[in-house]
MARMI-969866 format. One record per residue (C-alpha): x, y, z; residue number from 1; residue in three letters. Coordinates in steps of 0.02 Angstrom, whole numbers, plus 50000, padded with zeros to 5 digits. Layout:
<sites>
     c1     c2     c3  pos  code
      X      Y      Z  NUM   ala
...
</sites>
This chain:
<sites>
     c1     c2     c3  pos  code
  50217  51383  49172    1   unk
  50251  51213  49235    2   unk
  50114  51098  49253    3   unk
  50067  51069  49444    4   unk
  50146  50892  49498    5   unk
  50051  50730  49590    6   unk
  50119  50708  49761    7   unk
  50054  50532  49848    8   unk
  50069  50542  50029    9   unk
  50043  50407  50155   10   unk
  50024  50441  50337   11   unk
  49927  50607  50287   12   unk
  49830  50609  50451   13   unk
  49947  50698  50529   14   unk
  50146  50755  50566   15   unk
  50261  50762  50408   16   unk
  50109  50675  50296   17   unk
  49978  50804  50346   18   unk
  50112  50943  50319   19   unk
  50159  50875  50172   20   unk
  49994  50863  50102   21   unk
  49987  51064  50154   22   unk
  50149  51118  50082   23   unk
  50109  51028  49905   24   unk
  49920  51117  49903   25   unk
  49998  51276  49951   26   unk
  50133  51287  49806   27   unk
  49991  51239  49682   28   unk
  50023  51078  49646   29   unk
  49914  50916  49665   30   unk
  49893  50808  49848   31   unk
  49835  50638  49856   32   unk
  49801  50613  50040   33   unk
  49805  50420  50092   34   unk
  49766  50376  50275   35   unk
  49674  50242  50367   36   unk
  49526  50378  50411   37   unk
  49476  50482  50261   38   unk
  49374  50603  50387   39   unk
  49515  50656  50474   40   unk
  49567  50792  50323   41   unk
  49390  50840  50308   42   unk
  49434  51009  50361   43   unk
  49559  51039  50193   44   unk
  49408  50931  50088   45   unk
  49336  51087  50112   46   unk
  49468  51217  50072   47   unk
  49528  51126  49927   48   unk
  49442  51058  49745   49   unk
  49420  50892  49689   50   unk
  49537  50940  49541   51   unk
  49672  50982  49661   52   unk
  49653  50876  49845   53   unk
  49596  50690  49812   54   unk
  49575  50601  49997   55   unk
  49591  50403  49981   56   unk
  49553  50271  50111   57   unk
  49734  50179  50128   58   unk
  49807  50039  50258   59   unk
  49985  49981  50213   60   unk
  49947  49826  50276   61   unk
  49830  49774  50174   62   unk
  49903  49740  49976   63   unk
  49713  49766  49909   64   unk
  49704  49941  49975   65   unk
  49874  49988  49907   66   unk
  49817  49923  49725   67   unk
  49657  50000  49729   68   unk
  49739  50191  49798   69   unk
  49848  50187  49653   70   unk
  49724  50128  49508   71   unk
  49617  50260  49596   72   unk
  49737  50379  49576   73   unk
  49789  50321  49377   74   unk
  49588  50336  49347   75   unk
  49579  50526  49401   76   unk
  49737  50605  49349   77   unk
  49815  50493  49259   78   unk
  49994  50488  49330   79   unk
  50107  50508  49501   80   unk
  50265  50613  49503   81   unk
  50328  50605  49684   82   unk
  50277  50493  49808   83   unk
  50330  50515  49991   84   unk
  50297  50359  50075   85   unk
  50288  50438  50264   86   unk
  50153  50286  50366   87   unk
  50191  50218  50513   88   unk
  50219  50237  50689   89   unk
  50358  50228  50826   90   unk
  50367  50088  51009   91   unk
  50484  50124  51136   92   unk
  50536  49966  51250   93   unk
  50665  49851  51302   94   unk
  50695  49709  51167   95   unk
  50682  49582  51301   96   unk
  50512  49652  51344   97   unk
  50422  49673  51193   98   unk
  50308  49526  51137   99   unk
  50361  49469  50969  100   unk
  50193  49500  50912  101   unk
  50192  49684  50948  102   unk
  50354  49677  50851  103   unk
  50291  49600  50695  104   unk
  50115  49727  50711  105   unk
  50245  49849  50705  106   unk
  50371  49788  50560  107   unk
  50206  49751  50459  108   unk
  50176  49929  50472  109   unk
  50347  50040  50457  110   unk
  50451  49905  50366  111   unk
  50327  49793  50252  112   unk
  50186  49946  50227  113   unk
  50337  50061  50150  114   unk
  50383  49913  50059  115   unk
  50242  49887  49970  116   unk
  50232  50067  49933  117   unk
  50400  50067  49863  118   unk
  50364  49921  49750  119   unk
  50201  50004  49672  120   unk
  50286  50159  49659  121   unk
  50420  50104  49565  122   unk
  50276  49993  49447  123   unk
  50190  50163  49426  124   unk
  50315  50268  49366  125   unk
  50388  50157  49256  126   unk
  50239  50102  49184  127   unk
  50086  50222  49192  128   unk
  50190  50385  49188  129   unk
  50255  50408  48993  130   unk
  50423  50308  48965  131   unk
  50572  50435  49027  132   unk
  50471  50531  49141  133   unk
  50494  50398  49288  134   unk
  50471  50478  49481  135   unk
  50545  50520  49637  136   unk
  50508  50421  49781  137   unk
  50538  50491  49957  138   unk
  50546  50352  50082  139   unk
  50524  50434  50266  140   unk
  50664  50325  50375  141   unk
  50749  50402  50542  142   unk
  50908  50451  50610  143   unk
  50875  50286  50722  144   unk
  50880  50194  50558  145   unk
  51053  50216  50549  146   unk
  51118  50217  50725  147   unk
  51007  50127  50842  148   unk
  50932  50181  50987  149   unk
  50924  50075  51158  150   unk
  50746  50080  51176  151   unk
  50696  50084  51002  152   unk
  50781  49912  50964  153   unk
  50609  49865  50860  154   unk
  50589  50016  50780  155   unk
  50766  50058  50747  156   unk
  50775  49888  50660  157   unk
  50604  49911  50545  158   unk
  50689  50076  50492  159   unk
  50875  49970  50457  160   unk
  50779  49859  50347  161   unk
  50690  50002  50267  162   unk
  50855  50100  50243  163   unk
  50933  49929  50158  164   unk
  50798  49889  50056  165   unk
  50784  50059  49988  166   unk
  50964  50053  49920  167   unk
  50956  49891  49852  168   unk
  50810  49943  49745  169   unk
  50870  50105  49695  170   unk
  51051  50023  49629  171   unk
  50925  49890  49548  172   unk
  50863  50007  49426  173   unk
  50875  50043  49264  174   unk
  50935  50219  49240  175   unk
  50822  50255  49073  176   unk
  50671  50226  49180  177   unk
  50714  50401  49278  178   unk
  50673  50340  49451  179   unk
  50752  50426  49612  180   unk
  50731  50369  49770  181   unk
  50793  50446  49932  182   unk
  50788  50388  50100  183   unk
  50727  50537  50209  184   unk
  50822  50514  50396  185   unk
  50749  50651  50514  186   unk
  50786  50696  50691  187   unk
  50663  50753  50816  188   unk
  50526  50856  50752  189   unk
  50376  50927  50854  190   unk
  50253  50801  50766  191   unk
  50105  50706  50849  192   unk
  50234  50548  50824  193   unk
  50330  50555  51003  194   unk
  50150  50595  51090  195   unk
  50080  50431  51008  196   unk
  50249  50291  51022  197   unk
  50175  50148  51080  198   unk
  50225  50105  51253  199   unk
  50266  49949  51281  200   unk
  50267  49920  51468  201   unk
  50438  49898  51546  202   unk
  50520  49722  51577  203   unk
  50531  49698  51783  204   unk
  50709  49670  51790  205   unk
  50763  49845  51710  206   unk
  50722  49932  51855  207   unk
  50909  50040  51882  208   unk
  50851  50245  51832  209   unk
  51022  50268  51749  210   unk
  50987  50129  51594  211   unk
  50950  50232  51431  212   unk
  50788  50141  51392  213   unk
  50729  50226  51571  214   unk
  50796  50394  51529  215   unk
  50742  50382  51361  216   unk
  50545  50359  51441  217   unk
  50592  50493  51565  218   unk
  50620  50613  51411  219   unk
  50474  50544  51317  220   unk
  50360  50568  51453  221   unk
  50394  50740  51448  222   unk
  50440  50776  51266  223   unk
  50275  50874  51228  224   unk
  50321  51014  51094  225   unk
  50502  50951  51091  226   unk
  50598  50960  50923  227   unk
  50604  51054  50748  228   unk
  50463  51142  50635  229   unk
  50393  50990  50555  230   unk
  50326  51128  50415  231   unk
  50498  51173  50393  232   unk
  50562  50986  50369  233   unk
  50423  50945  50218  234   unk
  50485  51110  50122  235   unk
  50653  51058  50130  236   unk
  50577  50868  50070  237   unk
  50481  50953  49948  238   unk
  50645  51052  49872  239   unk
  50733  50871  49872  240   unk
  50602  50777  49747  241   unk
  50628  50927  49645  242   unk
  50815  50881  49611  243   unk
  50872  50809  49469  244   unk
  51007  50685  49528  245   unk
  50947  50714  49729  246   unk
  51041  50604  49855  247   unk
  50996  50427  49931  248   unk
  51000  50487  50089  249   unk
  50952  50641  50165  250   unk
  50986  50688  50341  251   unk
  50885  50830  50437  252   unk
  50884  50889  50599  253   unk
  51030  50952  50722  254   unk
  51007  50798  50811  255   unk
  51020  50663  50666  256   unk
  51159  50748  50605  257   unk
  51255  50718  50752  258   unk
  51190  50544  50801  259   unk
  51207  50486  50585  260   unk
  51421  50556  50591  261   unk
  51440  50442  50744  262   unk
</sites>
């Protein structure tokens, strides 16, 4: 029997990271939960062992927590096979609306947080883990990541930039080292994400109902339970770290598929 792998997941509190975290418990295999609020996954705490669920205090915007998550991590099991680096969090508004500062809040967040991630990840596995075993990283972009989305402008770009610094990394390393990475681009998926974009409000002169920034909060307004199994989605991420030469890019979701050919 294979030995259970050690999945690091960021964003665990909730959508693809919390289902994530479920789908790697439930095939038997090892969870490290990072999230900004431990407490939030006190309910599997109590399901799950120490040997098998480790819950760790984690804010991608701060380097010092990102060090100290994976030397934790190192210190109890010793090594990291896949890590799906899922934090962050989604704006709708017009780009001549949104204050620049709410755009760097959120580019510290979904561009520089994965980032960082990416760049430990990569340390980890090529230097913790034994030589040749290397990793997979799984870096959780969008289909707006590749084809923009009026509305989105900020987010859409953080995602661009993720999507761009993902392949120059991946074509940056050495093949004996054994590390994949894929960028994950997704569609809709009924996930707490859509409930919890931040809104920024809307700039006076786009008043006109027919602009697709105004539809687009129309939709989101009412986009409650709207979109794909999210449970689905992680099994489907989970089968792709489990590839051995899996593609940069993965697209999933009837909707991505469609908006990523255009």
């Amino acid at each position: 029997m294979d030995a259970p792998q050690v999945w690091f997941v960021t964003g665990a509190s909730s959508g693809f990271g919390r289902a994530m975290v479920e789908h790697v418990l439930e095939k038997g295999d090892i969870a490290i939960a990072t999230l900004r609020k431990p407490e939030v996954l006190d309910d599997l705490k109590a399901k799950y062992p120490a040997s098998k669920l480790l819950v760790v205090s984690l804010d991608v915007t701060k380097p010092s927590d990102i060090t100290s998550a994976f030397n934790r991590v190192q210190e109890v099991f010793g090594r990291i096979d896949v890590v799906f680096n899922n934090a962050g969090y989604a704006m709708i508004g017009e780009v001549e609306g949104t204050p620049e500062e709410t755009a760097r809040t959120l580019f510290e967040v979904v561009f520089w947080g994965a980032d960082r991630i990416s760049r430990e990840a990569v340390r980890f596995f090529r230097e913790v883990n034994k030589p040749g075993v290397g990793g997979r990283l799984l870096n959780n972009s969008s289909m707006v990541g590749v084809h923009a989305s009026p509305g989105l402008g900020y987010y859409s770009a953080a995602k661009y930039a993720l999507e761009a610094i993902s392949q120059s990394l991946a074509d940056e390393l050495d093949p004996v080292w054994n590390i994949k990475i894929s960028l994950i681009e997704p569609g809709t998926f009924t996930t707490p994400a859509i409930n919890n974009l931040v809104k920024v409000p809307p700039h006076p002169a786009y008043t006109n109902p027919d602009l697709k920034v105004n539809m687009l909060r129309t939709f989101v307004d009412g986009a409650s339970g709207v979109g794909a199994d999210p449970n689905k989605a992680v099994a489907r991420f989970y089968d792709l770290a489990h590839l051995a030469q899996p593609p940069l890019r993965f697209t999933i979701g009837k909707d991505a598929i469609v908006v990523v050919r255009q």
